[in-house]
Backbone atoms as SQL, in Angstrom:
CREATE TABLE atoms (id INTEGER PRIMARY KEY, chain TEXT, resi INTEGER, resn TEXT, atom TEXT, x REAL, y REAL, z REAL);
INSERT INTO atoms VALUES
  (1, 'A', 1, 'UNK', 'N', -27.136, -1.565, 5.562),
  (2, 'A', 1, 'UNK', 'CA', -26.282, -1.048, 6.610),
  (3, 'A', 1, 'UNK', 'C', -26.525, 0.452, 6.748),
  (4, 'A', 2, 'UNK', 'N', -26.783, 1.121, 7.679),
  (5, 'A', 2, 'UNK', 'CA', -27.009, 2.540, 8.274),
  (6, 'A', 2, 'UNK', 'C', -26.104, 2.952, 8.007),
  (7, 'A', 3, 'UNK', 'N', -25.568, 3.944, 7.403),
  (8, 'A', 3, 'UNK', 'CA', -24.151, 5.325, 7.826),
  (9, 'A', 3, 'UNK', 'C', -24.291, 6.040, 8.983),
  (10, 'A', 4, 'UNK', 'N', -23.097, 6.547, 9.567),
  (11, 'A', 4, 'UNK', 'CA', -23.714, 7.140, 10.801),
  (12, 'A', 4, 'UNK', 'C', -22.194, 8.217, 10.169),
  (13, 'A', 5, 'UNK', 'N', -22.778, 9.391, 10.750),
  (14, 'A', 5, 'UNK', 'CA', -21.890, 10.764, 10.164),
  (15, 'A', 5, 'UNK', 'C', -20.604, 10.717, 11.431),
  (16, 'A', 6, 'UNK', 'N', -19.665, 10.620, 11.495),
  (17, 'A', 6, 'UNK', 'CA', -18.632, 11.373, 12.471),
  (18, 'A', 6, 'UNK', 'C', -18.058, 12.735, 12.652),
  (19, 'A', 7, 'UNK', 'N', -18.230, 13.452, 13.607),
  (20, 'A', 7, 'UNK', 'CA', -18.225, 14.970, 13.712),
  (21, 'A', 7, 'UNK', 'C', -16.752, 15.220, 13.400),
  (22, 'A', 8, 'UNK', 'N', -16.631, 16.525, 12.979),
  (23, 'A', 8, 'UNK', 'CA', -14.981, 16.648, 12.579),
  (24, 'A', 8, 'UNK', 'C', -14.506, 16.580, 13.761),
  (25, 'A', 9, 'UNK', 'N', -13.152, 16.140, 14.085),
  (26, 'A', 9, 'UNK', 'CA', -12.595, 16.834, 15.396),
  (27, 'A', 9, 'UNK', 'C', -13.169, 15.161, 16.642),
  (28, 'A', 10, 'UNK', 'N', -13.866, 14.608, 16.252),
  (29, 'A', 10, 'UNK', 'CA', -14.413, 13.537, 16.657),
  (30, 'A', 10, 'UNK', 'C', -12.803, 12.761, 17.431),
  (31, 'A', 11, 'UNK', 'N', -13.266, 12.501, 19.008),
  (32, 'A', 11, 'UNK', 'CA', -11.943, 11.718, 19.358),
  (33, 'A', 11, 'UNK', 'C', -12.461, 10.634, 20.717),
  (34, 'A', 12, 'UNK', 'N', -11.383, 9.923, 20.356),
  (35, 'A', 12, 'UNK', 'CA', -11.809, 8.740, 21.440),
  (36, 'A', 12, 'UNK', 'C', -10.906, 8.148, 21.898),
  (37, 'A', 13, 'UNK', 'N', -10.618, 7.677, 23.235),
  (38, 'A', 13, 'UNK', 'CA', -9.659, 7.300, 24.265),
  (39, 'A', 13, 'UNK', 'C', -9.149, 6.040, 23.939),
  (40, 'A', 14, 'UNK', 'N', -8.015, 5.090, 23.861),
  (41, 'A', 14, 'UNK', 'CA', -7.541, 4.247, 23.622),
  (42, 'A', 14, 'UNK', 'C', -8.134, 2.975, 23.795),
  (43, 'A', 15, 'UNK', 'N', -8.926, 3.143, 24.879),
  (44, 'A', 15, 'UNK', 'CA', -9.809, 2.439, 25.711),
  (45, 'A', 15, 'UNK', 'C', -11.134, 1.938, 24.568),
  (46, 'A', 16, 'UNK', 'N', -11.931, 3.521, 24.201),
  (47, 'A', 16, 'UNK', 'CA', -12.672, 3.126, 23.374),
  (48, 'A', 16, 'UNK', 'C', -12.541, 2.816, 22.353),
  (49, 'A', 17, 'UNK', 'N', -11.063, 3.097, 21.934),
  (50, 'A', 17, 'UNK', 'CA', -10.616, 2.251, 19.953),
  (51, 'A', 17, 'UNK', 'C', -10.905, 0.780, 20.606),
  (52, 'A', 18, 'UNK', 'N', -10.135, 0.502, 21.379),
  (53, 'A', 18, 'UNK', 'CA', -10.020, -1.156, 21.633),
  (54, 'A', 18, 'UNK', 'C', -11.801, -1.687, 21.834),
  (55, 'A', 19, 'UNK', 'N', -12.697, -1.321, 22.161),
  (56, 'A', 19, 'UNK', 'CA', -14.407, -1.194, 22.222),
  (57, 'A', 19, 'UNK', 'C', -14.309, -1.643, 20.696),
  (58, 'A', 20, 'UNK', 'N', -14.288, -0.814, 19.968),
  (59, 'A', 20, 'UNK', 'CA', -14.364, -0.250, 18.786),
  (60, 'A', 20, 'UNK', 'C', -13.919, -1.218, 17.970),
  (61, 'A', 21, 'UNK', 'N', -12.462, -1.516, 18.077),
  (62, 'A', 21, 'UNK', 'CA', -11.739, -2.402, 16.669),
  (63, 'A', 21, 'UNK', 'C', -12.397, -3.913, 17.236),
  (64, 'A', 22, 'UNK', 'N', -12.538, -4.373, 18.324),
  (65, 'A', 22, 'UNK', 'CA', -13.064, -5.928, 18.617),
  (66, 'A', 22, 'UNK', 'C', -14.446, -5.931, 18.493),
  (67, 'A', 23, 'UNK', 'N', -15.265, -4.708, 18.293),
  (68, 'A', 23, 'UNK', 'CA', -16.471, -5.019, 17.892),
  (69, 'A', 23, 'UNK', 'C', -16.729, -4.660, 16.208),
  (70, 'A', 24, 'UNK', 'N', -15.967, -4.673, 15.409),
  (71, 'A', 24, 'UNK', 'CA', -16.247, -4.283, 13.881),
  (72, 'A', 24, 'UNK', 'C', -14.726, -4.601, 13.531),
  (73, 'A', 25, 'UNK', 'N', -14.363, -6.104, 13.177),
  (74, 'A', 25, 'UNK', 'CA', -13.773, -6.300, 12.621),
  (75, 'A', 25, 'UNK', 'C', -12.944, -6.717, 11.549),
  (76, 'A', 26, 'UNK', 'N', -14.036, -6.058, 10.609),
  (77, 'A', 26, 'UNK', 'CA', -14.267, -5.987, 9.413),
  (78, 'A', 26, 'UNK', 'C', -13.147, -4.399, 9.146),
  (79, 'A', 27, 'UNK', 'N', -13.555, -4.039, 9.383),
  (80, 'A', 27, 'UNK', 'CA', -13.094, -2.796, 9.119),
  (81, 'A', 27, 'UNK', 'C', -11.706, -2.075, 9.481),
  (82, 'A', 28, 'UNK', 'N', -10.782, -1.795, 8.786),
  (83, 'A', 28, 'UNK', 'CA', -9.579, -1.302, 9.296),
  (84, 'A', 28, 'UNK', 'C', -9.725, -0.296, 9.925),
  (85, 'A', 29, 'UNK', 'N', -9.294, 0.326, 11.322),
  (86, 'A', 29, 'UNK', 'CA', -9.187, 1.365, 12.150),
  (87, 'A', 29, 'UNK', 'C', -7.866, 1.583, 12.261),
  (88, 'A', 30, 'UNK', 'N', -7.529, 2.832, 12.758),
  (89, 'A', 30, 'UNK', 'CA', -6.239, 3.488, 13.029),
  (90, 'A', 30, 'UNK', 'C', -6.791, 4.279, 14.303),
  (91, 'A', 31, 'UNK', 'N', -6.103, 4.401, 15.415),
  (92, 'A', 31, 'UNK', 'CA', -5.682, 5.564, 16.193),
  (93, 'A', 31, 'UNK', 'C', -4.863, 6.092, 16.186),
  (94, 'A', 32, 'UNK', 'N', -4.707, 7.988, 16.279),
  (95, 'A', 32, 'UNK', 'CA', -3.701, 8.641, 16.053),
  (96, 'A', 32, 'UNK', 'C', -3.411, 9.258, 17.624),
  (97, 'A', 33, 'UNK', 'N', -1.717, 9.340, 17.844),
  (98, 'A', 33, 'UNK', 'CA', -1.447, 10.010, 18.986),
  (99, 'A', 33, 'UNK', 'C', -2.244, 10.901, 19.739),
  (100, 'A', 34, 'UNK', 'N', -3.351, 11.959, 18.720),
  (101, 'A', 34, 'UNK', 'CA', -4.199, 13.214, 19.078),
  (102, 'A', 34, 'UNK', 'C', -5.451, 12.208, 18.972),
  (103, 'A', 35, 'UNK', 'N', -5.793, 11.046, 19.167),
  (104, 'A', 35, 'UNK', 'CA', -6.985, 10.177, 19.749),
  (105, 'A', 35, 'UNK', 'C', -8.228, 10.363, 18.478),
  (106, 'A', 36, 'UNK', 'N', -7.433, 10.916, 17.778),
  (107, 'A', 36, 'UNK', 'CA', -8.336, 10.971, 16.022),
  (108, 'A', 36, 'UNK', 'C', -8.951, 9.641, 15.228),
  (109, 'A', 37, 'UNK', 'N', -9.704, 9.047, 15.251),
  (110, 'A', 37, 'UNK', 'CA', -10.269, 8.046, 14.695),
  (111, 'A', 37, 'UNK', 'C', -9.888, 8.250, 13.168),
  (112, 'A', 38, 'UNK', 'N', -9.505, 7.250, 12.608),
  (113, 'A', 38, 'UNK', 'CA', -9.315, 6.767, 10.953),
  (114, 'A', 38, 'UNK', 'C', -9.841, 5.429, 10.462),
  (115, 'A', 39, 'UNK', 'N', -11.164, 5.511, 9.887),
  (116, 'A', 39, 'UNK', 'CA', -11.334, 4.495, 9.693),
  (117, 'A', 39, 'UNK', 'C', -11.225, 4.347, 7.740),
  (118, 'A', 40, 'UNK', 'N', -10.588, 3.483, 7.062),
  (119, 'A', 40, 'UNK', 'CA', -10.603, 3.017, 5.665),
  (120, 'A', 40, 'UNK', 'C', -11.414, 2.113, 5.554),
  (121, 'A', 41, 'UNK', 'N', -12.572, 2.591, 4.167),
  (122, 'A', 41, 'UNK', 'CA', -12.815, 1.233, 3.582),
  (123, 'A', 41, 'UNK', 'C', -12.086, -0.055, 3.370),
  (124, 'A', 42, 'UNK', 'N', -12.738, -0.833, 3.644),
  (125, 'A', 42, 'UNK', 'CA', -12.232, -2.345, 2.875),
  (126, 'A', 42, 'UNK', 'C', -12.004, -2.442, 2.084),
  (127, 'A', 43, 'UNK', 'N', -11.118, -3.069, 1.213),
  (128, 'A', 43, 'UNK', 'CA', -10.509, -3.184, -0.594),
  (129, 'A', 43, 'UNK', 'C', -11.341, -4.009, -1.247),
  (130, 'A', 44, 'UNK', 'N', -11.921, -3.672, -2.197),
  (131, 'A', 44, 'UNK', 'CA', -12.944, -4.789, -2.650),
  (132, 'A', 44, 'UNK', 'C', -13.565, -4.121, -4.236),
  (133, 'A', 45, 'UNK', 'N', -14.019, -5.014, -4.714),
  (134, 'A', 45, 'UNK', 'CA', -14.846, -4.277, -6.164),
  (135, 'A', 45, 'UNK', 'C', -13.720, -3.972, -6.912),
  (136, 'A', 46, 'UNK', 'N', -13.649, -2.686, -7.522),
  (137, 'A', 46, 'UNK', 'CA', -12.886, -1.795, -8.138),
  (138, 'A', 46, 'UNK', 'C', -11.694, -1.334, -7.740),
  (139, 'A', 47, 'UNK', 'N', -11.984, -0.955, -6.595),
  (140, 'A', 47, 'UNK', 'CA', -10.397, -0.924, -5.922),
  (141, 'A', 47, 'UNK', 'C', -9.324, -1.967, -5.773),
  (142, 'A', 48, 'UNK', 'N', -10.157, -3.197, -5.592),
  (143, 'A', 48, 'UNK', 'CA', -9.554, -4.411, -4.660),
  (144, 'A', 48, 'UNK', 'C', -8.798, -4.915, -6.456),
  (145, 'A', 49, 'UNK', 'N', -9.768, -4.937, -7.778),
  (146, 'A', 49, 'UNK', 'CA', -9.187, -4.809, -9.058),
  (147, 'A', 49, 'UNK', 'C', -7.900, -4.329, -9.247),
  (148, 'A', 50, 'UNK', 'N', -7.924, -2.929, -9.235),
  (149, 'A', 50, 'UNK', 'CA', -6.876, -1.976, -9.364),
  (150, 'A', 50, 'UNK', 'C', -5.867, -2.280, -8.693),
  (151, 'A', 51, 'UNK', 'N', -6.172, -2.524, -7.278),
  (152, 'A', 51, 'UNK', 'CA', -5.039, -2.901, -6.472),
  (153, 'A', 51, 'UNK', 'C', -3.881, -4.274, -6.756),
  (154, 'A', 52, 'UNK', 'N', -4.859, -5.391, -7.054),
  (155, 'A', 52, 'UNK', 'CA', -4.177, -6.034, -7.994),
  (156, 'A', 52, 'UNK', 'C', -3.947, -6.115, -9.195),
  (157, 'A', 53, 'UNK', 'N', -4.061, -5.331, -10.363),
  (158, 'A', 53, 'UNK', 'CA', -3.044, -4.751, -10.977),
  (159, 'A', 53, 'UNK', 'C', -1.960, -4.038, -10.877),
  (160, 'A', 54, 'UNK', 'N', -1.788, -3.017, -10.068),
  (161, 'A', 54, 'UNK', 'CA', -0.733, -2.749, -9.642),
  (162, 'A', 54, 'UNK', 'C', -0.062, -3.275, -8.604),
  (163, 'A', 55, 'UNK', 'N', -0.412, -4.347, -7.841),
  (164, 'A', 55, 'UNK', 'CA', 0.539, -5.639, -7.167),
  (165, 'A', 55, 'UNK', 'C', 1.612, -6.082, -8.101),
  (166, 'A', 56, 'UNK', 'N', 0.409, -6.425, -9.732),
  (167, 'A', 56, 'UNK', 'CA', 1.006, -7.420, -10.956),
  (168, 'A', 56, 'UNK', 'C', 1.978, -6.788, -11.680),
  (169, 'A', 57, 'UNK', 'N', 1.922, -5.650, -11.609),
  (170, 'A', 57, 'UNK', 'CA', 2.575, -4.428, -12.166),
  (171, 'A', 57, 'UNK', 'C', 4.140, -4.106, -11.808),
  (172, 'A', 58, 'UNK', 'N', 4.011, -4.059, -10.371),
  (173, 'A', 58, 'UNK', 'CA', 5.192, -4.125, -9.348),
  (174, 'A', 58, 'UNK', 'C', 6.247, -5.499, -9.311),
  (175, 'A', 59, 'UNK', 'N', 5.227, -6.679, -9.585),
  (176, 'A', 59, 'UNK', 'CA', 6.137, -7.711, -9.528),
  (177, 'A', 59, 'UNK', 'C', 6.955, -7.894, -10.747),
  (178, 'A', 60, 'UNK', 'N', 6.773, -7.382, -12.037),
  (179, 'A', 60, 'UNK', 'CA', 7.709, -7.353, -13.579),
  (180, 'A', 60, 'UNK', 'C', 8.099, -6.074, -13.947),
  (181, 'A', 61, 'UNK', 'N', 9.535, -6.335, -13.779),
  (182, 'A', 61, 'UNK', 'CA', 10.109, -4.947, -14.005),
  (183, 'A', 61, 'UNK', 'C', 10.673, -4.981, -15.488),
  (184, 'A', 62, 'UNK', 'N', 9.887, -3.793, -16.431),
  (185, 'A', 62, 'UNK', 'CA', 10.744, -3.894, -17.555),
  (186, 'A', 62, 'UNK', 'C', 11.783, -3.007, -17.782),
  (187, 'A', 63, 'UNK', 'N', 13.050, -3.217, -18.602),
  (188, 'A', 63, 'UNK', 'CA', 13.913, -2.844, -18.680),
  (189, 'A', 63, 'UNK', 'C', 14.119, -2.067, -20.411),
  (190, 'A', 64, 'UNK', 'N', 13.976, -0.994, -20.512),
  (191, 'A', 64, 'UNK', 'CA', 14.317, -0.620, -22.043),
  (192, 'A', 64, 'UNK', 'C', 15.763, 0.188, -21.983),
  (193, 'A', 65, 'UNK', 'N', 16.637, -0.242, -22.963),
  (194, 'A', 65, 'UNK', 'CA', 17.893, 0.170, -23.346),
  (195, 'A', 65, 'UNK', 'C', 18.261, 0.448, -24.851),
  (196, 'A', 66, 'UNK', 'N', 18.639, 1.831, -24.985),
  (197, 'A', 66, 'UNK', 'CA', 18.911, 2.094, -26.555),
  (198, 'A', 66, 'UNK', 'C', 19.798, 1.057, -26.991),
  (199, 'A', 67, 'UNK', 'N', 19.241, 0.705, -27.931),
  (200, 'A', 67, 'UNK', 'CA', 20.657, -0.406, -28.686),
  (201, 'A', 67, 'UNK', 'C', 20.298, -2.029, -28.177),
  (202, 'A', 68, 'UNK', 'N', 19.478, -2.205, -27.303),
  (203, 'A', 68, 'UNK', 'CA', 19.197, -3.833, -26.806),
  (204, 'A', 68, 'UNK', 'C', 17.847, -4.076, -26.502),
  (205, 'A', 69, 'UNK', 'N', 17.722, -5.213, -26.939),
  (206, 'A', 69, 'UNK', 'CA', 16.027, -5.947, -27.035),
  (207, 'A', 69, 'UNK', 'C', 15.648, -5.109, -25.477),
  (208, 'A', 70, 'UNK', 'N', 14.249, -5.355, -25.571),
  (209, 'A', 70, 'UNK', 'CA', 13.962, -5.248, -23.801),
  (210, 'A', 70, 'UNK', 'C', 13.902, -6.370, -22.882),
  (211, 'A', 71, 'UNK', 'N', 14.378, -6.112, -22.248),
  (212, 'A', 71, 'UNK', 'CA', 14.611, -7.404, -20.701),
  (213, 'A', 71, 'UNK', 'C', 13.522, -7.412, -20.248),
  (214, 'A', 72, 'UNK', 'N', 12.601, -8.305, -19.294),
  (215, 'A', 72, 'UNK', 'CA', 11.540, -8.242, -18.414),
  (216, 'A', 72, 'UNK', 'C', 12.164, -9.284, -17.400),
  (217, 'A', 73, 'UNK', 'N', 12.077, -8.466, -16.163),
  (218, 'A', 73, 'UNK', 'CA', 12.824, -9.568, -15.140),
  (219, 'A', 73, 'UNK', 'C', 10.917, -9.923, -14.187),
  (220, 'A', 74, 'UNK', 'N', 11.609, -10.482, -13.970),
  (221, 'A', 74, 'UNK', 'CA', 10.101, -10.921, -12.693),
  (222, 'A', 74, 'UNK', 'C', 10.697, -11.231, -11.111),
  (223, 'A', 75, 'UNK', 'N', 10.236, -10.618, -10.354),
  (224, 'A', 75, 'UNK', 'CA', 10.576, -10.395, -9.137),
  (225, 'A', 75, 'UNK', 'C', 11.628, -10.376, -8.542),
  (226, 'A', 76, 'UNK', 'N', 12.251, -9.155, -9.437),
  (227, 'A', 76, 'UNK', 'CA', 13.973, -8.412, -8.802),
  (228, 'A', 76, 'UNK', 'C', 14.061, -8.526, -7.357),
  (229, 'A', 77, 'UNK', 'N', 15.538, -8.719, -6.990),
  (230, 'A', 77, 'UNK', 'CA', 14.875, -8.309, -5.403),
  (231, 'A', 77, 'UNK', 'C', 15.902, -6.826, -5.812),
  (232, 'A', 78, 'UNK', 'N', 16.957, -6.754, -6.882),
  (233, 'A', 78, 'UNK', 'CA', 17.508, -5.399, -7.165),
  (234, 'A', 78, 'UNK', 'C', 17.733, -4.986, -8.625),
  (235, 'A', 79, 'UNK', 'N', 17.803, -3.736, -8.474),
  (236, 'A', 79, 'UNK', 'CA', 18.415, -3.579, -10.192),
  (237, 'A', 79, 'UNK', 'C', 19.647, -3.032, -10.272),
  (238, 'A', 80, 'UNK', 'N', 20.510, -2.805, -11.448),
  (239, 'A', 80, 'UNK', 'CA', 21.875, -2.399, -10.991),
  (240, 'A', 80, 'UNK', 'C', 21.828, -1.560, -12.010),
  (241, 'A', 81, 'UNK', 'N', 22.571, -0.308, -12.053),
  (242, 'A', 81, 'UNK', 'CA', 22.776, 0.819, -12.788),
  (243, 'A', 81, 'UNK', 'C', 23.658, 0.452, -14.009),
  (244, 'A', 82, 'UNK', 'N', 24.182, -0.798, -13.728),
  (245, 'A', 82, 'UNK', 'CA', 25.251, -1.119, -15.277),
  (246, 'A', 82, 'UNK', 'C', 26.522, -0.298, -14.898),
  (247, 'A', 83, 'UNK', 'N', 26.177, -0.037, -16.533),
  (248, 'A', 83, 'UNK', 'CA', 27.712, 0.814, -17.048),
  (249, 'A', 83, 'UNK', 'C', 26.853, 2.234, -17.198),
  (250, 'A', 84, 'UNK', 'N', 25.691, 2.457, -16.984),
  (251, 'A', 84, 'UNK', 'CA', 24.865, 3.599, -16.938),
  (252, 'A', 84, 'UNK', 'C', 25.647, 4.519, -15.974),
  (253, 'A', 85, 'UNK', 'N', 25.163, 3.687, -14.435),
  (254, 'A', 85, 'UNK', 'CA', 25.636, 4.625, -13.170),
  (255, 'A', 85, 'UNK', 'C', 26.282, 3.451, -12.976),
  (256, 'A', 86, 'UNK', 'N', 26.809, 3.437, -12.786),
  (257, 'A', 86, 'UNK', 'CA', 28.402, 2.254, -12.480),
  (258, 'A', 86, 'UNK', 'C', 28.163, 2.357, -10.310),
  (259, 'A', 87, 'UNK', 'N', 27.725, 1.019, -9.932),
  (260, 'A', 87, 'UNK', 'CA', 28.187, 1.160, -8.751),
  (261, 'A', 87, 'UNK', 'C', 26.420, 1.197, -7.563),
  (262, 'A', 88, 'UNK', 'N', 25.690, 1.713, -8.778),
  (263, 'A', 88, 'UNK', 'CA', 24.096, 2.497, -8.113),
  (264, 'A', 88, 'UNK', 'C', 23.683, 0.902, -8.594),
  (265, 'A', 89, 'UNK', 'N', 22.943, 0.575, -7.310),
  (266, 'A', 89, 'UNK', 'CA', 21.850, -1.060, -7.037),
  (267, 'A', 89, 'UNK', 'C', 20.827, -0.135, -6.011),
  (268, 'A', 90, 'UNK', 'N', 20.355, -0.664, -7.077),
  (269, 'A', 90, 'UNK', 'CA', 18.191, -0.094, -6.394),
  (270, 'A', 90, 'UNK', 'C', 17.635, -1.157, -5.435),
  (271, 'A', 91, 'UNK', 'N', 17.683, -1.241, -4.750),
  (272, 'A', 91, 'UNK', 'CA', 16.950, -2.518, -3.686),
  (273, 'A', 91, 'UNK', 'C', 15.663, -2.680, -3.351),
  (274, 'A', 92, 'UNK', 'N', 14.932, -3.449, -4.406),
  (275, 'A', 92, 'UNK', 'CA', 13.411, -4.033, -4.444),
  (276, 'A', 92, 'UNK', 'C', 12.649, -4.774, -3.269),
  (277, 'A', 93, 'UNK', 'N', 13.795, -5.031, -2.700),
  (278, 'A', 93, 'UNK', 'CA', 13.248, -5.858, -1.636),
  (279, 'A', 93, 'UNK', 'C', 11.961, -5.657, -0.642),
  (280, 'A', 94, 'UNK', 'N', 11.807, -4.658, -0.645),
  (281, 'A', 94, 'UNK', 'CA', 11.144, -4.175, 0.487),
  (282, 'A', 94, 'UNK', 'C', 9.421, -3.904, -0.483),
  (283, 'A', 95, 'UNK', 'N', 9.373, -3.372, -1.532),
  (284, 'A', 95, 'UNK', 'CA', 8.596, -3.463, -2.280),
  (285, 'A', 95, 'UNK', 'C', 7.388, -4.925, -2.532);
């Protein structure tokens, strides 16, 4: 596959993202309000690794408390502050 360099400052009309994202759609694109092209690699190899580890990471929440075994919950949708912060629920959900 060729690289092809993009000039800084490089911009293109809404018109030509839509050219653009239906002909390479492989590739994630972004357009920004100021017509700025963003294109990200694909997740894959090493990254695409990493990334799922920290997916696996996110889904088990451990819990350490002076004085009590440790808890491991698996896919909170909240946590609650206890008798710590009395009242404070963290909401996982969105995570």
């Amino acid at each position: 596959m060729e690289t092809i360099t993009i000039p800084k400052g490089f911009k293109v009309t809404p018109e030509q993202f839509d050219q653009l994202a239906s002909a390479e759609q492989l590739v994630r694109m972004e357009l920004t309000k100021k017509g700025e092209l963003i294109i990200m690699s694909p997740t894959g190899g090493e990254a695409g690794r990493k990334n799922r580890r920290l997916t696996q990471q996110m889904e088990t929440v451990e819990i350490y408390r002076l004085g009590y075994e440790l808890k491991i919950l698996n896919h909170p949708q909240t946590l609650s502050g206890e008798n710590i912060l009395p009242g404070f629920v963290l909401d996982l959900s969105e995570i």
